[in-house]
C-alpha positions as a Markdown table, in Angstrom:
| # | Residue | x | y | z |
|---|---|---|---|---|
| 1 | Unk | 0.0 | 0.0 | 0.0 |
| 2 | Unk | 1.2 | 3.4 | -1.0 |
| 3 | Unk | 0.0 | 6.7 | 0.1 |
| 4 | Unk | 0.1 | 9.9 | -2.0 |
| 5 | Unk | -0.7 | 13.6 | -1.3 |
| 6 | Unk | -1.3 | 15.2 | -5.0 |
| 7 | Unk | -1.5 | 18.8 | -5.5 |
| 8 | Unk | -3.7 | 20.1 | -8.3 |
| 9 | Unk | -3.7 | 24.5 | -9.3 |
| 10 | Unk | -5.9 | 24.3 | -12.4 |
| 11 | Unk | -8.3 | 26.2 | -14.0 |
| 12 | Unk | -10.6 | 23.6 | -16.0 |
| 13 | Unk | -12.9 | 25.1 | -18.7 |
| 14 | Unk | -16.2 | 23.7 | -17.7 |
| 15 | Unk | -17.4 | 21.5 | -14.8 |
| 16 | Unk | -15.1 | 19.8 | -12.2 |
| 17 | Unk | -16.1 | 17.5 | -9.7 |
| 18 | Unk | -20.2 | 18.1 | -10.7 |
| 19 | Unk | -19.4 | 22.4 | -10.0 |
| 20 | Unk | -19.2 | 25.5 | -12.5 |
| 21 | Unk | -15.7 | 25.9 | -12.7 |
| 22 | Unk | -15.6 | 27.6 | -16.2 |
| 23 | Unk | -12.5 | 28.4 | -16.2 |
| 24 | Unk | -11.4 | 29.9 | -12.9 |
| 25 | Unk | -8.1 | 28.9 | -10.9 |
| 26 | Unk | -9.0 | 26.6 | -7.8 |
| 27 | Unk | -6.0 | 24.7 | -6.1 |
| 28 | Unk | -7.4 | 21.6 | -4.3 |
| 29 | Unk | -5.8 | 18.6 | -2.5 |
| 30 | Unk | -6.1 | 14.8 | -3.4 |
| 31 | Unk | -4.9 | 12.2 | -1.1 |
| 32 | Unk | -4.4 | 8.4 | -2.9 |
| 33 | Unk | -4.4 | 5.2 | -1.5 |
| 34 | Unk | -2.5 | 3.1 | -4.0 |
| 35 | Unk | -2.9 | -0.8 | -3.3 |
| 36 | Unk | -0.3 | -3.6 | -5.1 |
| 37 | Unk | 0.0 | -7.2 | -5.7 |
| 38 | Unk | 3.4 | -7.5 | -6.9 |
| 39 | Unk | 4.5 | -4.7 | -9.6 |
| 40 | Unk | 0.4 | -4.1 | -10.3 |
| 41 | Unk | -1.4 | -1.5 | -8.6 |
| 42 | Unk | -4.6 | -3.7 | -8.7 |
| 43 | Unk | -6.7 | -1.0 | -6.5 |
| 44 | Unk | -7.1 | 3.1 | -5.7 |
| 45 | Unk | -8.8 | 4.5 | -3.5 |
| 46 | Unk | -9.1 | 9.0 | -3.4 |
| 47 | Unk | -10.5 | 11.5 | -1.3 |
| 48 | Unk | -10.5 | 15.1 | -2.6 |
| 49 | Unk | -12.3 | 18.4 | -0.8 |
| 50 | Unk | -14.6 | 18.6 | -3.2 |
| 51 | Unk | -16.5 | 21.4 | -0.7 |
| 52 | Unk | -13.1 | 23.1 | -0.4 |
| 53 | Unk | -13.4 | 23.7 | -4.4 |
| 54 | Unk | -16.8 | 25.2 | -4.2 |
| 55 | Unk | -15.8 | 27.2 | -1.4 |
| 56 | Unk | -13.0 | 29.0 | -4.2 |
| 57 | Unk | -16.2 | 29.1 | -6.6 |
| 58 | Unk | -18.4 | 32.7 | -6.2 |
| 59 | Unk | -21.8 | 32.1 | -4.4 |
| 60 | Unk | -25.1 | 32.8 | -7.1 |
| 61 | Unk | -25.8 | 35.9 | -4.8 |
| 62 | Unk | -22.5 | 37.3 | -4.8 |
């Protein structure tokens, strides 16, 4: 098993993770659980702040 923190500063053109992005920088973390059986990674599991990313996103009332 393997562990891995992955740093992501994009700015995707449409939707991300199910929200509006369009286009506008958001930096978000992703942690990965990588499993092996020998040389194969054979599962992965992720968990990403999706909330943190709409929290970077403006409100509709803004």
């Amino acid at each position: 098993m393997v562990a891995s923190r992955l740093v992501f500063d994009c700015s995707p053109v449409r939707m991300l993770f199910g929200l509006p992005v369009n286009g506008r920088r958001v930096r978000f973390d992703e942690t990965a659980f990588y499993e092996f059986l020998g040389a194969k990674i054979v599962s992965v599991r992720s968990v990403i702040d999706t909330a943190g990313v709409a929290a970077q996103l403006p409100r509709a009332d803004d």
